[in-house]
C-alpha positions as CSV (number, residue, x, y, z in Angstrom):
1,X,-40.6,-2.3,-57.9
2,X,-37.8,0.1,-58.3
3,X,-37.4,2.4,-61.3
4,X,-34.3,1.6,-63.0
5,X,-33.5,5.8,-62.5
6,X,-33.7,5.1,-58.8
7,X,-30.4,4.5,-57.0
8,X,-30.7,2.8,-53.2
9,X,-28.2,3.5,-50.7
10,X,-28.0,1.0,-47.7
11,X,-27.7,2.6,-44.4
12,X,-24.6,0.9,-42.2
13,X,-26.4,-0.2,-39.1
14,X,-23.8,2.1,-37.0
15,X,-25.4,4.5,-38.5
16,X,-28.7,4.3,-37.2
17,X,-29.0,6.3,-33.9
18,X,-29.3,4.3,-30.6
19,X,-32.3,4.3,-28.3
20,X,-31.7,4.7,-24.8
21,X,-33.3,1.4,-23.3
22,X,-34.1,0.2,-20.0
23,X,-32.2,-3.1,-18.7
24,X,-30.5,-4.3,-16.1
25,X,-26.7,-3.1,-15.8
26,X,-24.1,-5.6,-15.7
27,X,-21.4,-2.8,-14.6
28,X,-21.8,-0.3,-11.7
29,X,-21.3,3.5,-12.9
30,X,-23.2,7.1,-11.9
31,X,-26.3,8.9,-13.1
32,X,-24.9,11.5,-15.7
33,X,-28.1,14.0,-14.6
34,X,-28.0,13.4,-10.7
35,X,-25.1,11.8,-10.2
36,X,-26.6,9.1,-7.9
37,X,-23.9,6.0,-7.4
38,X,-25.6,3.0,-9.4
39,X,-24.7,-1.1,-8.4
40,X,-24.5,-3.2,-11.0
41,X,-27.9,-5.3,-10.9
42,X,-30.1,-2.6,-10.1
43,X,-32.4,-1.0,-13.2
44,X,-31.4,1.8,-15.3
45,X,-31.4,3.4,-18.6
46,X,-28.1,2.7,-20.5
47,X,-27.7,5.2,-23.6
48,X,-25.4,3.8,-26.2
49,X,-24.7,6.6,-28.1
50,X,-23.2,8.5,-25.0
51,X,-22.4,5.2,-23.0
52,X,-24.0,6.6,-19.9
53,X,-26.3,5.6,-17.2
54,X,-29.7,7.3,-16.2
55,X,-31.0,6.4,-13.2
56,X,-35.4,5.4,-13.1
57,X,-36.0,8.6,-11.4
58,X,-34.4,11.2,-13.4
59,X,-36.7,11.7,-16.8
60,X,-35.4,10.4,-20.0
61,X,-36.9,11.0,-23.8
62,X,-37.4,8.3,-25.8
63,X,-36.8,5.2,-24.1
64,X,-37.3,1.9,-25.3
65,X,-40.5,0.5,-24.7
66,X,-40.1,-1.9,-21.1
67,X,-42.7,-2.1,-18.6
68,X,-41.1,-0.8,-15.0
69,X,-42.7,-2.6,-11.7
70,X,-43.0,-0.5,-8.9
71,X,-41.2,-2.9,-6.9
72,X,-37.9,-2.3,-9.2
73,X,-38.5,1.4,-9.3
74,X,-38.1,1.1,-4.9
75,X,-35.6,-1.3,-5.4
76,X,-33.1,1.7,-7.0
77,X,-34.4,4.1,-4.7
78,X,-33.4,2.0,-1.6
79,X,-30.1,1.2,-3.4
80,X,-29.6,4.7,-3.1
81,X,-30.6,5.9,0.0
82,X,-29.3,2.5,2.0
83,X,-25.3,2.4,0.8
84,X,-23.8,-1.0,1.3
85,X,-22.2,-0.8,4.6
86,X,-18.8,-3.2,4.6
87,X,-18.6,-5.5,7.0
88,X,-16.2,-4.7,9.6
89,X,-12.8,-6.1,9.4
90,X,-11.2,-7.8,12.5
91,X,-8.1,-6.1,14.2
92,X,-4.6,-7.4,13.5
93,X,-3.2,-9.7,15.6
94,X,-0.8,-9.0,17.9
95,X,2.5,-11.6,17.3
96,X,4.4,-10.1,20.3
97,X,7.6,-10.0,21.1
98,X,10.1,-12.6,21.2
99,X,12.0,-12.5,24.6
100,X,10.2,-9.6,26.3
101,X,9.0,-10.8,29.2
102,X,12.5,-12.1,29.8
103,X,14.5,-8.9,29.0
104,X,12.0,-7.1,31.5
105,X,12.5,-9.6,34.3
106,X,16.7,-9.0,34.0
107,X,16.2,-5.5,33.7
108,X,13.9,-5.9,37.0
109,X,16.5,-8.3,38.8
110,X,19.4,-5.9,37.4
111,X,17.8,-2.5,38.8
112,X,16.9,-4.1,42.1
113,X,20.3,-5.7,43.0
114,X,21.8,-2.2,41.6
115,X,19.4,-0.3,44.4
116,X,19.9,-3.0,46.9
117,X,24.0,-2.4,46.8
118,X,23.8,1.7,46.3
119,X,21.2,1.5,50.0
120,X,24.1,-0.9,51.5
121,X,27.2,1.3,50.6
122,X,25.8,5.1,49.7
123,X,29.6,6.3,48.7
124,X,31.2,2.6,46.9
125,X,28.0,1.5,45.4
126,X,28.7,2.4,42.0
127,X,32.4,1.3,42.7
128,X,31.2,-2.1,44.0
129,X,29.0,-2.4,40.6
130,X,31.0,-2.4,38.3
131,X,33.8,-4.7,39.8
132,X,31.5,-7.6,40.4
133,X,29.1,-9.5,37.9
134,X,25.6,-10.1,38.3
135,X,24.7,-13.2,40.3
136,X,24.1,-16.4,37.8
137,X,20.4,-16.2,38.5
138,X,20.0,-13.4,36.8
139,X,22.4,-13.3,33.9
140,X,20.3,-16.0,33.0
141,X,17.6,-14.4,32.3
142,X,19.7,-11.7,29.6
143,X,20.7,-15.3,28.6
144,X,17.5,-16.9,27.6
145,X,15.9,-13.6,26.2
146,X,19.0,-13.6,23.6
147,X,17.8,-17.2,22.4
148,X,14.6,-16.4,22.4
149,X,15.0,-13.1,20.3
150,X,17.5,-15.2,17.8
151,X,15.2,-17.9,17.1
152,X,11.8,-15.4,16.9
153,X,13.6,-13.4,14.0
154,X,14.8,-16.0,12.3
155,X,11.1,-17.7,12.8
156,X,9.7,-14.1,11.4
157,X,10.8,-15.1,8.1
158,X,8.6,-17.9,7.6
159,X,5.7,-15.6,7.5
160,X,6.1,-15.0,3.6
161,X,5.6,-19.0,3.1
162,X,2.6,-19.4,5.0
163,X,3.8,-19.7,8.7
164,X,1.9,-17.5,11.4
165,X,4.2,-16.4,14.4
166,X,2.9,-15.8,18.3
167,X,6.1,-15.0,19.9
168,X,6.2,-14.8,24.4
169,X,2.5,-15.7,24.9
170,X,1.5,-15.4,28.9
171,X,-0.9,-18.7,30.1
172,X,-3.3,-17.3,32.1
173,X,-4.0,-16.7,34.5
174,X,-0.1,-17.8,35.4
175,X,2.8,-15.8,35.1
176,X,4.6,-18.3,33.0
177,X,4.9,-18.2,29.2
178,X,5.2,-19.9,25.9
179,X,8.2,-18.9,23.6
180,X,6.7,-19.2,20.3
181,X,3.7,-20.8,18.9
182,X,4.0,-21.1,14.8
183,X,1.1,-22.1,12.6
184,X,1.3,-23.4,9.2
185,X,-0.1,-26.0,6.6
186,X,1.4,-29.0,8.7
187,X,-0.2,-28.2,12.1
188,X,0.9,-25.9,15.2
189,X,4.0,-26.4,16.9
190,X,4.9,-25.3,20.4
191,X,8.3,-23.8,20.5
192,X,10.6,-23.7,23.8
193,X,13.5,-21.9,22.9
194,X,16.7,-22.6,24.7
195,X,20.6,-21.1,25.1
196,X,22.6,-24.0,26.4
197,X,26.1,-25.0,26.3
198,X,26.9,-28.6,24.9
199,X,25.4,-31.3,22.5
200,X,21.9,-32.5,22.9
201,X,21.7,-36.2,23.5
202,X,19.8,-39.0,25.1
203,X,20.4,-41.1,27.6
204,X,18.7,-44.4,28.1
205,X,18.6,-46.4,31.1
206,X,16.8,-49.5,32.7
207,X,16.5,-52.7,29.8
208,X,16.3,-56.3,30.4
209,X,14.6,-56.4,33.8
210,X,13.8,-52.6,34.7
211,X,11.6,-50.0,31.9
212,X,14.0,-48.3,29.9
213,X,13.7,-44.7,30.7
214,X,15.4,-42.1,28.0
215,X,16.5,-38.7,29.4
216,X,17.5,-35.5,27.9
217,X,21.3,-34.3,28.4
218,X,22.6,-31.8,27.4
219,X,26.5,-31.7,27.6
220,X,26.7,-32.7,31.0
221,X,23.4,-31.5,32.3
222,X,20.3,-33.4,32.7
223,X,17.4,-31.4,31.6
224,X,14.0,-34.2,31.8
225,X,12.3,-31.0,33.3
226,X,12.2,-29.0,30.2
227,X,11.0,-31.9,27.9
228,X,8.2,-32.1,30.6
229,X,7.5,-28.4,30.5
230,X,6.9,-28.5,26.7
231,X,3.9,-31.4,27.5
232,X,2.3,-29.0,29.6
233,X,2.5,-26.2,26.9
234,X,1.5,-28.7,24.5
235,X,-1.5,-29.6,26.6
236,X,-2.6,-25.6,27.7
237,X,-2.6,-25.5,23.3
238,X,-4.7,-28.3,22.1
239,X,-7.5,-27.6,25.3
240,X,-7.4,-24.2,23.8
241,X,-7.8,-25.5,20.3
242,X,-10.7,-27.7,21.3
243,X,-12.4,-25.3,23.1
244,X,-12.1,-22.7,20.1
245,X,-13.6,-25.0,17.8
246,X,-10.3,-26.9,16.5
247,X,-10.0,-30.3,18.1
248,X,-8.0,-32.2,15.5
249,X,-5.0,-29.6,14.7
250,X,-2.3,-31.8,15.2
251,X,0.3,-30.1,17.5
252,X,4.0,-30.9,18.1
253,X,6.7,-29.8,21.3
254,X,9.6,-28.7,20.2
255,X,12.7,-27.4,22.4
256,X,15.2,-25.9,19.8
257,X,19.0,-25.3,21.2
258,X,20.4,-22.1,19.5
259,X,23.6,-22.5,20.8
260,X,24.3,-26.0,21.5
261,X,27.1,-27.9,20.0
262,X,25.4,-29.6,17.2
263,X,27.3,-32.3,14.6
264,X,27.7,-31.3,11.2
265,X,25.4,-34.3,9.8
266,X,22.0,-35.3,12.1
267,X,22.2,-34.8,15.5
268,X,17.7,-33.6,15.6
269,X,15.9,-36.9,17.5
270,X,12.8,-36.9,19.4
271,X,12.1,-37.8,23.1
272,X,8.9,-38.5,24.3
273,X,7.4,-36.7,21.6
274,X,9.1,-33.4,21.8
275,X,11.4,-32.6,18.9
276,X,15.1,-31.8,20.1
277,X,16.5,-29.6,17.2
278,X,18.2,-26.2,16.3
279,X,16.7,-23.2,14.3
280,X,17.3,-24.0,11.0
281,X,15.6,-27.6,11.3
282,X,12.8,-26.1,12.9
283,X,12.0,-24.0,10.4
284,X,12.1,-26.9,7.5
285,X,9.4,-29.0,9.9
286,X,7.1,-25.2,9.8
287,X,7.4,-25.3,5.8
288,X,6.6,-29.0,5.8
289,X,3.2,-29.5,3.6
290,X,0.3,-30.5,5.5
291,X,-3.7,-30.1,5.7
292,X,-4.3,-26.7,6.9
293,X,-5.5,-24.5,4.2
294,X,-4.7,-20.8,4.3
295,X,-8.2,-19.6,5.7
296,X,-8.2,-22.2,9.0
297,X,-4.6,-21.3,9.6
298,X,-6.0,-17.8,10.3
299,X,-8.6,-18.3,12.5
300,X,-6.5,-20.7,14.7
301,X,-4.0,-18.5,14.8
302,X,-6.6,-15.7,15.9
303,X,-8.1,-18.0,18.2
304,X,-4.5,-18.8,20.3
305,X,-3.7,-15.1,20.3
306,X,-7.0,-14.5,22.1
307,X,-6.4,-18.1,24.3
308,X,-2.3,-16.5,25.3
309,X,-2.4,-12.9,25.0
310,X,1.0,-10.9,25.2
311,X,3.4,-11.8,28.2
């Protein structure tokens, strides 16, 4: 019993000093005596009135009573002297360029007709040169890289919404290419890029007592090769895809004009398969939602880098 003289003053429990106590940390930090990097998880002394860590092997006063296995007191220790290594990330991948190999086989056809002519007439070589044009065969090459650069930089800015780019891929062991390959949430699409005069259209023959056969023209030329050609790509693609792990990516053709006399309403349609459009539409079928989350769209698109390196 108190004496009615004696006064009692409560002590505010923020008052009371802290004792440094063992436990398990929940945040990572550094031993205040040694300096020793500590993981969160791992064992320590955590002193609340100085919020700092101690780590089991430095001495410490007055701890809170916990019993310490050996086991946990080698389980800092190895923390310490075994630093997490991080596992190595992969190297970028290499998009390429859209339309190199093409500008390097002009520049090769250009330099050796130029050396051909300059052999043939030492003193009116460079006369000759510039009055006459290169032959068809080659122009057409400057030609096709132009397209092919046009659509790729356009294509390039689809990467912000989810659309990976391989631009001039080589099929080896060939010395042919694929324009572009794009990857995004609705599949992969095989791109042939092409610089044509003229509107795209079909042309269907055959009916009542012969198969109807549709052909691609394009103004007045018939070009049934090219769609063919984007098959084949198509093809070299998925058995690339299957072998790599990815048999059921769906996969399109697509041949897209990027100069051809399109109408101002419609004017896309599809022949045997293969998409017949221009940029612009191509890129709205790449931004099309699909299946393909973020993380497989990545590794396929690793895998068909490795499958068609750089031209």
């Amino acid at each position: 019993m108190l004496r009615a003289d004696h006064h009692y003053v409560a002590t505010p429990i923020d008052d009371i000093p802290a004792t440094p106590k063992m436990m398990r940390l929940r945040y990572a930090g550094t031993c205040r005596d040694c300096g020793v990097d500590l993981d969160a998880g791992v064992r320590a002394v955590y002193d609340r009135a100085t919020k700092t860590m101690i780590c089991v092997t430095c001495p410490v006063p007055d701890v809170a009573a916990e019993v310490i296995k050996p086991a946990e007191i080698l389980e800092v220790v190895e923390a310490v002297r075994t630093p997490a290594i991080p596992e190595p990330r992969p190297a970028p991948v290499d998009s390429g360029s859209a339309g190199a190999s093409a500008r390097r086989e002009h520049e090769r056809r250009s330099a050796k007709r130029e050396a051909r002519i300059r052999d043939a007439h030492p003193r009116l070589g460079g006369l000759i040169l510039a009055l006459s044009d290169e032959p068809q065969s080659t122009t057409a090459w400057a030609r096709g890289a132009k397209g092919e650069e046009v659509l790729g930089q356009g294509l390039d800015t689809l990467t912000a919404r989810g659309v990976l780019m391989l631009h001039d891929r080589r099929i080896p062991p060939t010395r042919a290419n694929i324009d572009h390959i794009a990857v995004s949430p609705a599949g992969v699409f095989v791109i042939d890029a092409k610089r044509y005069k003229g509107r795209p259209h079909v042309v269907t023959t055959g009916g009542l007592f012969r198969p109807r056969i549709s052909t691609l023209v394009v103004g007045s030329r018939v070009s049934k090769k090219i769609v063919d050609g984007v098959h084949k790509q198509v093809a070299l693609v998925h058995a690339a895809l299957a072998k790599a792990g990815f048999p059921d990516v769906p996969i399109r053709g697509m041949l897209c004009f990027v100069d051809a006399d399109w109408p101002l309403f419609g004017g896309s349609f599809v022949i045997d398969g293969v998409d017949v459009l221009w940029p612009k539409k191509a890129g709205e079928q790449l931004l099309a939602p699909g299946l393909i989350e973020v993380a497989a769209a990545s590794e396929i698109h690793r895998a068909l880098a490795a499958a068609f390196p750089v031209a």
